[in-house]
mmCIF file as Biopython writes it, N, C-alpha, C and O atoms, coordinates in Angstrom:
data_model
#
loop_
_atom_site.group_PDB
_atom_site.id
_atom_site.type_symbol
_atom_site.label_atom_id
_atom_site.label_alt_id
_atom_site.label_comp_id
_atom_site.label_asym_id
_atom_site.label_entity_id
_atom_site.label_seq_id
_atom_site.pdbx_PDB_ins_code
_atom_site.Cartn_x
_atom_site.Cartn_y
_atom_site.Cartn_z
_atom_site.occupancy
_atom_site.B_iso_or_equiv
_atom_site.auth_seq_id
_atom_site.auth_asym_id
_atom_site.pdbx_PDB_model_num
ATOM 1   N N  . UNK A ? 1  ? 0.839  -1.167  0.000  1.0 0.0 1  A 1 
ATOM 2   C CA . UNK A ? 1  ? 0.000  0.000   0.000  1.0 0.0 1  A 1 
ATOM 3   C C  . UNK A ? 1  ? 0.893  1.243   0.000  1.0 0.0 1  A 1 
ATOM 4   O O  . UNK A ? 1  ? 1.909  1.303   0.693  1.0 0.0 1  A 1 
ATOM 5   N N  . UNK A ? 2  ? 0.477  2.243   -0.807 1.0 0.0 2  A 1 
ATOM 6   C CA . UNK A ? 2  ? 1.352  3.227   -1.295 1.0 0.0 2  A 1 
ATOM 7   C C  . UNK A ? 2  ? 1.133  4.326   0.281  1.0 0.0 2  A 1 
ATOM 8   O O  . UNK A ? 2  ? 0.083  4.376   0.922  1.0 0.0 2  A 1 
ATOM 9   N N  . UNK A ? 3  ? 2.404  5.106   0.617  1.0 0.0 3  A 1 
ATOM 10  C CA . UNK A ? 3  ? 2.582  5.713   2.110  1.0 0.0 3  A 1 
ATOM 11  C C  . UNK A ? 3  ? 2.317  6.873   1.416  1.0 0.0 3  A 1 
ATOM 12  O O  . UNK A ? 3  ? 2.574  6.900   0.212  1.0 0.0 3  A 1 
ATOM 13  N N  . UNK A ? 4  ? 1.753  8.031   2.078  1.0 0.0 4  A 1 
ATOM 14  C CA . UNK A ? 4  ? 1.437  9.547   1.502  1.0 0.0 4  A 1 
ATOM 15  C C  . UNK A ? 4  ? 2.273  10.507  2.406  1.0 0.0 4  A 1 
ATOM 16  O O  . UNK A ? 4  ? 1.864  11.334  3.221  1.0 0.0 4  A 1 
ATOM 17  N N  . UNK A ? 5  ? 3.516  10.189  2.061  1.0 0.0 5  A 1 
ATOM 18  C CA . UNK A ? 5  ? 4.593  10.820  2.508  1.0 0.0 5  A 1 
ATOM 19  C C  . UNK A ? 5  ? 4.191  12.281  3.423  1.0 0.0 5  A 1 
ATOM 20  O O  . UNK A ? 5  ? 4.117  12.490  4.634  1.0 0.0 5  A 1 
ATOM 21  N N  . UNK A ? 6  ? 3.977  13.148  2.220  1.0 0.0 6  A 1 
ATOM 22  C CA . UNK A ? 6  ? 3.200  14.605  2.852  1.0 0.0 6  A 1 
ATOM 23  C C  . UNK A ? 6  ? 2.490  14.246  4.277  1.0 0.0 6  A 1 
ATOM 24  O O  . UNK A ? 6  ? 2.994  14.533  5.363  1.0 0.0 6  A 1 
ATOM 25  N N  . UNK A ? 7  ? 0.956  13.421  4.068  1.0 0.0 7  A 1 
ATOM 26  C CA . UNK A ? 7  ? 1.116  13.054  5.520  1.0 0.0 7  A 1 
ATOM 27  C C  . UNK A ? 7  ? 1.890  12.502  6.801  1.0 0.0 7  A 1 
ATOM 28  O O  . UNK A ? 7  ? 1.608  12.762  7.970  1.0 0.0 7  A 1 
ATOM 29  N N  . UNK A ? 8  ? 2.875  11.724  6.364  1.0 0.0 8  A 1 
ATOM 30  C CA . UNK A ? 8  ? 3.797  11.271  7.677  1.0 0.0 8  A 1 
ATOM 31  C C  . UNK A ? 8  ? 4.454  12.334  7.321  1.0 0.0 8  A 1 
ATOM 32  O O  . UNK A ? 8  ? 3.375  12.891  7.522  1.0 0.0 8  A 1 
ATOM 33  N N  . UNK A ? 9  ? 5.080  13.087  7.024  1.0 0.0 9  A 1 
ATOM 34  C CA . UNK A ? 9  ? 6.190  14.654  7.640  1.0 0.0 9  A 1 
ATOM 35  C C  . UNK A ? 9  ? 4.930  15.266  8.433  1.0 0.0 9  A 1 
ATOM 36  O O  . UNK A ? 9  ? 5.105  15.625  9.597  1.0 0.0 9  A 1 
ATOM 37  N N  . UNK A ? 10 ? 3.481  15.412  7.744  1.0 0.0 10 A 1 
ATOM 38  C CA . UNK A ? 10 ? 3.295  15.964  8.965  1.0 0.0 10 A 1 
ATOM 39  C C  . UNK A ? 10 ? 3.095  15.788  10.282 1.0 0.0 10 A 1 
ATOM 40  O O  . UNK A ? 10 ? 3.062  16.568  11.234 1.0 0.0 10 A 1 
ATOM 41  N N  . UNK A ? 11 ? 2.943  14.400  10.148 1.0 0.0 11 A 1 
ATOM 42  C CA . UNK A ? 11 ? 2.790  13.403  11.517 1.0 0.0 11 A 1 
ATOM 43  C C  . UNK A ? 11 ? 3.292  13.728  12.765 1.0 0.0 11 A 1 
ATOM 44  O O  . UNK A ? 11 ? 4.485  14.031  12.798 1.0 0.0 11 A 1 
ATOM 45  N N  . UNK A ? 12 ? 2.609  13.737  13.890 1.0 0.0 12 A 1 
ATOM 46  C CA . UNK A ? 12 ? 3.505  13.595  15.351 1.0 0.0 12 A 1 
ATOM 47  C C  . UNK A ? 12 ? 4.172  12.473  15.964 1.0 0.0 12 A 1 
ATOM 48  O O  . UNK A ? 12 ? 5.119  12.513  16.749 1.0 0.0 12 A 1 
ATOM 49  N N  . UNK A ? 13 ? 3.255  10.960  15.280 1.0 0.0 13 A 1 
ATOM 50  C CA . UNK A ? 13 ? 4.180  9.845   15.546 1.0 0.0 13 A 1 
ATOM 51  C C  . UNK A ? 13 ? 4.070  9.019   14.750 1.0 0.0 13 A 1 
ATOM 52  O O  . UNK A ? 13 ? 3.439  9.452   13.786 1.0 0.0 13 A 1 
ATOM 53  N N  . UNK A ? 14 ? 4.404  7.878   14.624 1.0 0.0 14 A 1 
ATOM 54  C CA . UNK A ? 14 ? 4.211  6.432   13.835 1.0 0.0 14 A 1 
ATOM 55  C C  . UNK A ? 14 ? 4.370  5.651   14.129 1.0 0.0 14 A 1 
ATOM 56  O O  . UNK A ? 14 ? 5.545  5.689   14.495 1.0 0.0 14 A 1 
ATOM 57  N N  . UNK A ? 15 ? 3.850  4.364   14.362 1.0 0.0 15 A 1 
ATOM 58  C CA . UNK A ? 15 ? 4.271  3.249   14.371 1.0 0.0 15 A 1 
ATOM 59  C C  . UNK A ? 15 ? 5.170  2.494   13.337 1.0 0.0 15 A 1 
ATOM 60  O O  . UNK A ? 15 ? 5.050  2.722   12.134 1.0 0.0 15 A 1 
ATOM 61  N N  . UNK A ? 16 ? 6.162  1.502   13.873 1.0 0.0 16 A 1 
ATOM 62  C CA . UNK A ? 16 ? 7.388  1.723   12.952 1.0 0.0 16 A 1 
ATOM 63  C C  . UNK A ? 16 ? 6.484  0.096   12.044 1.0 0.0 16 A 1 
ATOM 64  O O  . UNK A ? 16 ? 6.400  -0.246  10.864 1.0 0.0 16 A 1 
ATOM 65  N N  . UNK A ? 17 ? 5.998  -0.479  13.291 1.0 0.0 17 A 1 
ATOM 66  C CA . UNK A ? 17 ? 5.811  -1.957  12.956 1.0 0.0 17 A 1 
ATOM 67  C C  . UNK A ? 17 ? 5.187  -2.451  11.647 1.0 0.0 17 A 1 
ATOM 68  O O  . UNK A ? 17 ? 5.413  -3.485  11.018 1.0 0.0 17 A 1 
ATOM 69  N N  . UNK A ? 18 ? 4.199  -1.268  11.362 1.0 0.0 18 A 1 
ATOM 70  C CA . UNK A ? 18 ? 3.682  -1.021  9.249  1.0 0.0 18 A 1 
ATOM 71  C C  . UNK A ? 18 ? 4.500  -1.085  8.427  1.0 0.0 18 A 1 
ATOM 72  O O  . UNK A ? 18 ? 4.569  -1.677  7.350  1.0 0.0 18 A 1 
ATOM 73  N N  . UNK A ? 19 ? 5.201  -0.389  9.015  1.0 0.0 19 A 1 
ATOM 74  C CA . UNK A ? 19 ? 6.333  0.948   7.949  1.0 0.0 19 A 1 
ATOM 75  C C  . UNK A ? 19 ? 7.891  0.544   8.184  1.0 0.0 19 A 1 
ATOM 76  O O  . UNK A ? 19 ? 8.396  0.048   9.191  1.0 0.0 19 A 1 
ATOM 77  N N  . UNK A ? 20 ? 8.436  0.866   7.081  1.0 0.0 20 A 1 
ATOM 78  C CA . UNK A ? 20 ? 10.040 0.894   7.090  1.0 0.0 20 A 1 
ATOM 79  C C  . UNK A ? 20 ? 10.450 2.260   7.283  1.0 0.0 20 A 1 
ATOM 80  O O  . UNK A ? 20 ? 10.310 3.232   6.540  1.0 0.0 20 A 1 
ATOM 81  N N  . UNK A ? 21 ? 11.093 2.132   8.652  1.0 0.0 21 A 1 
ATOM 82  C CA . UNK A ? 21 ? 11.119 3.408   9.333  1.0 0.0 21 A 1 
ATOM 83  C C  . UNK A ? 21 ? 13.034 3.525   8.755  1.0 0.0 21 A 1 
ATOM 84  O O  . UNK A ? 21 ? 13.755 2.542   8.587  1.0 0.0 21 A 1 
ATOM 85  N N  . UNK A ? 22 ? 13.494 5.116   8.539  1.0 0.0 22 A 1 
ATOM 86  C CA . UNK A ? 22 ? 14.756 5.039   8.676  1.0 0.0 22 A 1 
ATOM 87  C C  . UNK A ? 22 ? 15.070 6.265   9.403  1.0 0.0 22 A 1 
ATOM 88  O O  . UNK A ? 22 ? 14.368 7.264   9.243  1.0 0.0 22 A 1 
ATOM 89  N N  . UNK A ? 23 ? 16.241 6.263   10.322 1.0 0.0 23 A 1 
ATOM 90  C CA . UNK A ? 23 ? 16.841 7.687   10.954 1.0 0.0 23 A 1 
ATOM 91  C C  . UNK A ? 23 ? 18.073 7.282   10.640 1.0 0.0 23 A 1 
ATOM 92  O O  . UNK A ? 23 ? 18.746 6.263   10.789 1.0 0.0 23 A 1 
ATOM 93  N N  . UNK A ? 24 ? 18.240 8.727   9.997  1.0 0.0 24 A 1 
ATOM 94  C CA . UNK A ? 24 ? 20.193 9.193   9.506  1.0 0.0 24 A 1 
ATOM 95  C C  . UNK A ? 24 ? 20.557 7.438   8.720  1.0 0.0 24 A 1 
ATOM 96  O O  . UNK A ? 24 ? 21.467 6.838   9.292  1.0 0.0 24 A 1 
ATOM 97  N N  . UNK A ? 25 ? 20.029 6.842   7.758  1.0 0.0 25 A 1 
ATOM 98  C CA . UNK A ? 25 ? 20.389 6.315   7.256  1.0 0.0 25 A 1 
ATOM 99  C C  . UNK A ? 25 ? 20.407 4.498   7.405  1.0 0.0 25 A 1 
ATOM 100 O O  . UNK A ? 25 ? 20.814 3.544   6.742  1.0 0.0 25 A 1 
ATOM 101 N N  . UNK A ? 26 ? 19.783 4.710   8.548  1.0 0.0 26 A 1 
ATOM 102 C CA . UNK A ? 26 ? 19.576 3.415   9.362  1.0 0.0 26 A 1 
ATOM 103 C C  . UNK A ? 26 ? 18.125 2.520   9.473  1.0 0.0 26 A 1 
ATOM 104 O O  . UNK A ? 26 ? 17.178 3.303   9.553  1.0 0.0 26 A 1 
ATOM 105 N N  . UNK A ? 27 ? 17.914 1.816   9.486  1.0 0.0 27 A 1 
ATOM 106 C CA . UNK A ? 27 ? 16.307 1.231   9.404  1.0 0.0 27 A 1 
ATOM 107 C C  . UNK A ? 27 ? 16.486 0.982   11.107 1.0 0.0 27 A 1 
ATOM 108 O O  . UNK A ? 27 ? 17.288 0.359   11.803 1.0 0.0 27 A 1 
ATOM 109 N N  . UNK A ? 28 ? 15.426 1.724   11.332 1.0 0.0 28 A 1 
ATOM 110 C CA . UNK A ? 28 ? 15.036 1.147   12.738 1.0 0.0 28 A 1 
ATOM 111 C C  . UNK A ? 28 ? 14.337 -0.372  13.452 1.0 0.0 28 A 1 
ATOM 112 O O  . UNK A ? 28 ? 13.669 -1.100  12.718 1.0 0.0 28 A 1 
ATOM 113 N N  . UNK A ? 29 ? 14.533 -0.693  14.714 1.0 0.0 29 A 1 
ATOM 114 C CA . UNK A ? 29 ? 14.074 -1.822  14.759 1.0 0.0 29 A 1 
ATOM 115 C C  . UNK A ? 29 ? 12.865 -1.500  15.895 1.0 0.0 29 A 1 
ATOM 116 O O  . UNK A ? 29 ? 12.922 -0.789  16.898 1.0 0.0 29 A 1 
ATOM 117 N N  . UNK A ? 30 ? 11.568 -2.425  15.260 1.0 0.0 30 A 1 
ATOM 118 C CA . UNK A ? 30 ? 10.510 -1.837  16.665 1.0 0.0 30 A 1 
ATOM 119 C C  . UNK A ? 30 ? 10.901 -2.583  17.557 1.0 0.0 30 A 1 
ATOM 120 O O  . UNK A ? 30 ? 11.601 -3.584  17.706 1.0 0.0 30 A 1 
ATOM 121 N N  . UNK A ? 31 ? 10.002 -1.537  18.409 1.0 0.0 31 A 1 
ATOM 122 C CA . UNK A ? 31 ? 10.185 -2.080  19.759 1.0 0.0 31 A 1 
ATOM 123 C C  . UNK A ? 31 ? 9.370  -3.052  20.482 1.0 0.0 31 A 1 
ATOM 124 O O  . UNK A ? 31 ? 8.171  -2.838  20.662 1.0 0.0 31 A 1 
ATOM 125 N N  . UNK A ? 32 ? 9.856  -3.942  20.840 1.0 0.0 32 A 1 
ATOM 126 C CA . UNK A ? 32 ? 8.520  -4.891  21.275 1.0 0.0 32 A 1 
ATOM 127 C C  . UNK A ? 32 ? 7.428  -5.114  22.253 1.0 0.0 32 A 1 
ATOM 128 O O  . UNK A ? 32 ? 7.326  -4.446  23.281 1.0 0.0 32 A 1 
ATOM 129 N N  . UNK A ? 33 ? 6.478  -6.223  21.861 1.0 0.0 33 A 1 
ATOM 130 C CA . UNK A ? 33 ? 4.968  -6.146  22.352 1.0 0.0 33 A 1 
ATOM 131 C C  . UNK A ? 33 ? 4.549  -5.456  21.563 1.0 0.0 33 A 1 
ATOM 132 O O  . UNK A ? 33 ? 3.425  -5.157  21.968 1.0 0.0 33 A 1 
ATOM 133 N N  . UNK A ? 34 ? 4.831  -4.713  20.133 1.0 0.0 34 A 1 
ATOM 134 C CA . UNK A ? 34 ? 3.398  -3.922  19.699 1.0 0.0 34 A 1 
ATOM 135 C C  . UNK A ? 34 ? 2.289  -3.135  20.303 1.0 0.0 34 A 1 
ATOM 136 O O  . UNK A ? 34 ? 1.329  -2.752  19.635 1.0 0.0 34 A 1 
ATOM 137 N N  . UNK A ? 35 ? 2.432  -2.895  21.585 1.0 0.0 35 A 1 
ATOM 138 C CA . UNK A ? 35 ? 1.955  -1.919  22.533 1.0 0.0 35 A 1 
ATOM 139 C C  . UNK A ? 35 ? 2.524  -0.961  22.691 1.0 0.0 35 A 1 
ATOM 140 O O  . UNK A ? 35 ? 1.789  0.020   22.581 1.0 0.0 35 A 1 
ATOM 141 N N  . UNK A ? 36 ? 4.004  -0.629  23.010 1.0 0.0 36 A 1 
ATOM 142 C CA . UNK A ? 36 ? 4.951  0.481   22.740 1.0 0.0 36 A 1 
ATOM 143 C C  . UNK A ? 36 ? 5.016  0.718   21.291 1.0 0.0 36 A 1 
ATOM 144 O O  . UNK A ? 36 ? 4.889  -0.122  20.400 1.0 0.0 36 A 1 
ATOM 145 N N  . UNK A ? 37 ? 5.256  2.120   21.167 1.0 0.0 37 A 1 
ATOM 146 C CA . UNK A ? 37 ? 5.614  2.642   19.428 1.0 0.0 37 A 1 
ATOM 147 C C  . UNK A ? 37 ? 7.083  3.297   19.420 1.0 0.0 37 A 1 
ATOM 148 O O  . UNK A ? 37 ? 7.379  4.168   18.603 1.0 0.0 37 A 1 
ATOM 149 N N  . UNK A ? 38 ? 8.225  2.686   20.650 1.0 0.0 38 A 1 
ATOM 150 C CA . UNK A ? 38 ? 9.568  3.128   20.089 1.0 0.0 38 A 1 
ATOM 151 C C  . UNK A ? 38 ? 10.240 2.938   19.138 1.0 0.0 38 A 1 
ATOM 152 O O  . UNK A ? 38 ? 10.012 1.813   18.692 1.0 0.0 38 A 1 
ATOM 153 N N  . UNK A ? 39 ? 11.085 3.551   18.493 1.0 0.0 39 A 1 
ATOM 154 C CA . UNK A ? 39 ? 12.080 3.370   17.557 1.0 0.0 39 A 1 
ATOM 155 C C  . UNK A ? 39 ? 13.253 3.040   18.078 1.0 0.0 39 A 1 
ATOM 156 O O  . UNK A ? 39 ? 13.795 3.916   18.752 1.0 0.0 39 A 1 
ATOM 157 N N  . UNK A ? 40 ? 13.973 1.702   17.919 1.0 0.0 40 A 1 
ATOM 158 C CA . UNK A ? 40 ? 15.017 1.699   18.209 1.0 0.0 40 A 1 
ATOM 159 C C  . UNK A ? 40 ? 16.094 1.382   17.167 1.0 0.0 40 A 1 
ATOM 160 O O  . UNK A ? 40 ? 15.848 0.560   16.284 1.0 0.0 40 A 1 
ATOM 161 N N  . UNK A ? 41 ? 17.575 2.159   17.252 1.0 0.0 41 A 1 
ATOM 162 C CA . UNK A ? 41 ? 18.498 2.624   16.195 1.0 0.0 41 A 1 
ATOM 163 C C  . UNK A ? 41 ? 20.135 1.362   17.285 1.0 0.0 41 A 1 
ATOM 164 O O  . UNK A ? 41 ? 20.295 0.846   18.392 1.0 0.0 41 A 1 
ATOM 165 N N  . UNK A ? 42 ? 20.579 1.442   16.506 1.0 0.0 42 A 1 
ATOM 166 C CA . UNK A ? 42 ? 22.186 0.906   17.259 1.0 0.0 42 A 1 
ATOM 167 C C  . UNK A ? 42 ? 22.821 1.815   18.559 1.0 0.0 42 A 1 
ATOM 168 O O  . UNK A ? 42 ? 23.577 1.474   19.469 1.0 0.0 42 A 1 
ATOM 169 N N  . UNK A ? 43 ? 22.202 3.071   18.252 1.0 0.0 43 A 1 
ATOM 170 C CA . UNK A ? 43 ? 22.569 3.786   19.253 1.0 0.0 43 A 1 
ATOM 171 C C  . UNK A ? 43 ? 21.985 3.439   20.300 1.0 0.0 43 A 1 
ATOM 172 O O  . UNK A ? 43 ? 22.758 3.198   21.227 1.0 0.0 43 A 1 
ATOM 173 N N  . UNK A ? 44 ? 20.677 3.291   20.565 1.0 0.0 44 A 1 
ATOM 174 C CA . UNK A ? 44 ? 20.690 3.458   22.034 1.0 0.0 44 A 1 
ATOM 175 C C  . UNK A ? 44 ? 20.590 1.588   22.640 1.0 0.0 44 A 1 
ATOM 176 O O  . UNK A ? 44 ? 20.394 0.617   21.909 1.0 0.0 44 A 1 
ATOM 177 N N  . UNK A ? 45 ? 20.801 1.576   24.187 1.0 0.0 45 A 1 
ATOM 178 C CA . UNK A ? 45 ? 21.068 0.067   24.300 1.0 0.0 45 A 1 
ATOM 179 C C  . UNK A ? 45 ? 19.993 -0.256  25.260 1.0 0.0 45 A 1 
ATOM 180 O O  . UNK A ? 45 ? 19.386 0.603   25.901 1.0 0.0 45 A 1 
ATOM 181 N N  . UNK A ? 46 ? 19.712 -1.943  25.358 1.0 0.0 46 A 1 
ATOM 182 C CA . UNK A ? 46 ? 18.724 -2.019  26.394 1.0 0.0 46 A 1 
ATOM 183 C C  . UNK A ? 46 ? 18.798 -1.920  27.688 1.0 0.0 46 A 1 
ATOM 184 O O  . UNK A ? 46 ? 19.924 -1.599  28.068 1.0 0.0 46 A 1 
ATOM 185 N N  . UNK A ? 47 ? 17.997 -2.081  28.543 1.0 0.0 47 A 1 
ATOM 186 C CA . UNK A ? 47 ? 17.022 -3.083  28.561 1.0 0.0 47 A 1 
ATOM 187 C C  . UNK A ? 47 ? 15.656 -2.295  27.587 1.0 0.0 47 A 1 
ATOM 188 O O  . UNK A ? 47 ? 15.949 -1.142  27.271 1.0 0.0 47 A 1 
ATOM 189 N N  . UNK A ? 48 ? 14.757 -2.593  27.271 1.0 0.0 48 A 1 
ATOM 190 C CA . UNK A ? 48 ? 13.811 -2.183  26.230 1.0 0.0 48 A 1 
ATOM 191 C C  . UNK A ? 48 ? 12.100 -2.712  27.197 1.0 0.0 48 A 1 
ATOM 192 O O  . UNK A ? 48 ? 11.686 -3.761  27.690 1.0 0.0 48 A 1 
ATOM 193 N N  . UNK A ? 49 ? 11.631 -1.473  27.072 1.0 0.0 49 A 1 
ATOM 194 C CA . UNK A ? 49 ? 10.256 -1.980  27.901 1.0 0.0 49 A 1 
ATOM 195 C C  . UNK A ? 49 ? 9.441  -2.692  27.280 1.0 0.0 49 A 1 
ATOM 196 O O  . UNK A ? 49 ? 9.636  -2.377  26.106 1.0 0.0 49 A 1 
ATOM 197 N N  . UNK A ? 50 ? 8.569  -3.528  27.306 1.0 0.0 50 A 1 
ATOM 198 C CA . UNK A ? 50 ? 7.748  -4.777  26.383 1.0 0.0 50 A 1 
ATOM 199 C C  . UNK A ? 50 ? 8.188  -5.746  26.286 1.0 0.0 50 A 1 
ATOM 200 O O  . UNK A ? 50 ? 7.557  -6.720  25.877 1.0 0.0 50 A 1 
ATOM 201 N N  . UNK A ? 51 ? 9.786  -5.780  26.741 1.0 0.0 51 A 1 
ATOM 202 C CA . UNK A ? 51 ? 10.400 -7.494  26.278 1.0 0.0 51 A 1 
ATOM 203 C C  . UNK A ? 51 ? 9.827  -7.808  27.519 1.0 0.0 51 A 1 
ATOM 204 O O  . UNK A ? 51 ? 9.300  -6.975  28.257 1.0 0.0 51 A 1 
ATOM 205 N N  . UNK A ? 52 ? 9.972  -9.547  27.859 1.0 0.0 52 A 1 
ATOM 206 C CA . UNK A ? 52 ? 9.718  -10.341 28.825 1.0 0.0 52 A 1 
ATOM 207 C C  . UNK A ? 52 ? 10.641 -9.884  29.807 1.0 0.0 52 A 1 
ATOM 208 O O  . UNK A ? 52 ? 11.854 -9.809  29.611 1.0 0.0 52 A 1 
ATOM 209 N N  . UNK A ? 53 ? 9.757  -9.418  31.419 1.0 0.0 53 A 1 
ATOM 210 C CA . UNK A ? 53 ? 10.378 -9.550  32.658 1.0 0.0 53 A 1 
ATOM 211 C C  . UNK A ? 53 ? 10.339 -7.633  32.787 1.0 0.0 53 A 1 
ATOM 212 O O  . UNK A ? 53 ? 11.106 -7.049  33.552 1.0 0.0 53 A 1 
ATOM 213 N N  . UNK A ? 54 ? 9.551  -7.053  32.102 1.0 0.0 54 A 1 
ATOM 214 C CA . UNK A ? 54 ? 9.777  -5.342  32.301 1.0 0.0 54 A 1 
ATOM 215 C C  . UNK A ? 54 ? 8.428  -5.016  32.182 1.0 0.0 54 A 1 
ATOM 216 O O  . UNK A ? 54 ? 8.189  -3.868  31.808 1.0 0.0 54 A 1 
ATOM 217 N N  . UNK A ? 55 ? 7.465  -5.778  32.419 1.0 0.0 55 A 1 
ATOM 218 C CA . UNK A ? 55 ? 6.181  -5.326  33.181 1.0 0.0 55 A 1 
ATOM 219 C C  . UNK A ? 55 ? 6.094  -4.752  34.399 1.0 0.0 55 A 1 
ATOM 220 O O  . UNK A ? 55 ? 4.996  -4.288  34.705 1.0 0.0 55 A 1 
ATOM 221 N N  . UNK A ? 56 ? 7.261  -4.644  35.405 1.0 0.0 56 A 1 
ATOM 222 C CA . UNK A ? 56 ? 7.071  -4.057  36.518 1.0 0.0 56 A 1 
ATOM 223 C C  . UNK A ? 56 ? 7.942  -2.924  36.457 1.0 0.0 56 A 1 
ATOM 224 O O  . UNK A ? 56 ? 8.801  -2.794  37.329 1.0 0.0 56 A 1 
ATOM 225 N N  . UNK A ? 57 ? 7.857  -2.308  35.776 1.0 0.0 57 A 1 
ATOM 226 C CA . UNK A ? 57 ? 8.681  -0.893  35.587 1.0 0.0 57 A 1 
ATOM 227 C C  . UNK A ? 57 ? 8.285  -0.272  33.934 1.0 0.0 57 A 1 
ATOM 228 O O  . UNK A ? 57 ? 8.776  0.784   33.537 1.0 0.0 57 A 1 
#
């Protein structure tokens, strides 16, 4: 399905998990559970909220 670019620039967020997300050149990886909508890049490191055992924080 074709993305309408114009609308995502104007966007405030996205979910990456549709879409092939890229920052500075990089494809991001979602973040998991599909309940969170982070972007995560090489830069930043875990622990990552949604994986197993980070329901209590």
């Amino acid at each position: 399905m074709p993305i309408d670019r114009a609308a995502l620039e104007r966007a405030r967020a996205a979910y990456t998990a549709r879409l092939r997300c890229v920052v500075a050149g990089e494809t991001v990886c979602v973040q998991a559970s599909g309940y969170y909508g982070g972007w995560i890049t090489a830069e930043i490191v875990e622990p990552f909220k949604g994986e197993p055992g980070t329901g209590h924080w």
